[in-house]
C-alpha positions in Angstrom: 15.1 51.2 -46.9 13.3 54.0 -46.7 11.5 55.6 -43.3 7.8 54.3 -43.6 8.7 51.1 -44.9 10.7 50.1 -41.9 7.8 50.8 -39.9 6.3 47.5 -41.6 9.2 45.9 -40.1 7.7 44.7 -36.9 4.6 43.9 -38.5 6.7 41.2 -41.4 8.4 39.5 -38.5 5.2 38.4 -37.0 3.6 37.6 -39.9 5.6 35.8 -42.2 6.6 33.5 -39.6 3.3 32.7 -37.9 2.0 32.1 -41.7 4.8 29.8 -42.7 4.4 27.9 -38.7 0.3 28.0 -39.1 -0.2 26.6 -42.2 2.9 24.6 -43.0 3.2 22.6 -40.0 0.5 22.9 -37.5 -2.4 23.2 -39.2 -1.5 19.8 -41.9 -0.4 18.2 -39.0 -3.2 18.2 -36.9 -6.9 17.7 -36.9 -7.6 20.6 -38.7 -6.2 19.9 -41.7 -7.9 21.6 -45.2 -9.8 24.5 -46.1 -12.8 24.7 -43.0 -13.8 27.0 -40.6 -10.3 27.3 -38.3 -7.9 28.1 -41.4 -10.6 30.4 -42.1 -10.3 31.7 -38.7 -6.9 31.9 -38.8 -6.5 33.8 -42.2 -8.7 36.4 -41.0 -7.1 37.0 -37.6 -3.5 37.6 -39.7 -5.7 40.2 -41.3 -6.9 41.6 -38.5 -3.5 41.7 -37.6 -2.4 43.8 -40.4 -5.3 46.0 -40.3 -5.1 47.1 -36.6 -1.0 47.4 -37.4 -1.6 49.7 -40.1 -4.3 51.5 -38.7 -2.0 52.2 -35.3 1.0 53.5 -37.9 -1.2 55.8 -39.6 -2.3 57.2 -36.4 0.9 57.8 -35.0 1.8 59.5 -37.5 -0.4 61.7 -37.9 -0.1 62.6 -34.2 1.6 66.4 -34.0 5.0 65.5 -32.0 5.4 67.8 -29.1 7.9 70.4 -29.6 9.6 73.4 -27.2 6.5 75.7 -27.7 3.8 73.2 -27.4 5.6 70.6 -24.8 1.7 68.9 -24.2 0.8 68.0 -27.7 0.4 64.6 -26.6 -1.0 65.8 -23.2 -5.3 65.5 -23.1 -7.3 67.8 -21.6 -8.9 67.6 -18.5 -11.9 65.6 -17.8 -14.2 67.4 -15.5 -16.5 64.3 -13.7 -19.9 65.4 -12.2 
């Protein structure tokens, strides 16, 4: 598996099974049941979900790692409050 897929890792094991526990058994099951304005609701949180868990990746990784001549890379500057 390559490097940047397993990053997705994470993100699969929440998904999948809060898809397969959402909408096979909870959602039939209850009083909720069909296509209406909480599946809706639902769907679009899981791709919120996957948005903000992509967005995050891509930002760590562009994110210079500190090395031995620049220890702070990760280190802001200071604020200077009034």
């Amino acid at each position: 598996m390559s490097p940047r897929l397993r990053l997705y890792v994470p993100l699969a094991l929440h998904i999948l099974p809060t898809v397969i526990i959402g909408y096979a058994i909870v959602i039939p099951n209850g009083p909720i049941a069909g296509v209406n304005d909480h599946t809706i609701g639902f769907a679009t949180t899981l791709i919120g979900t996957v948005a903000t868990y992509h967005a995050g990746i891509r930002l760590a990784l562009r994110r210079p790692a500190p090395t031995a001549d620049h220890p702070s890379a990760t280190e802001h500057p200071p604020v200077a409050v009034r």
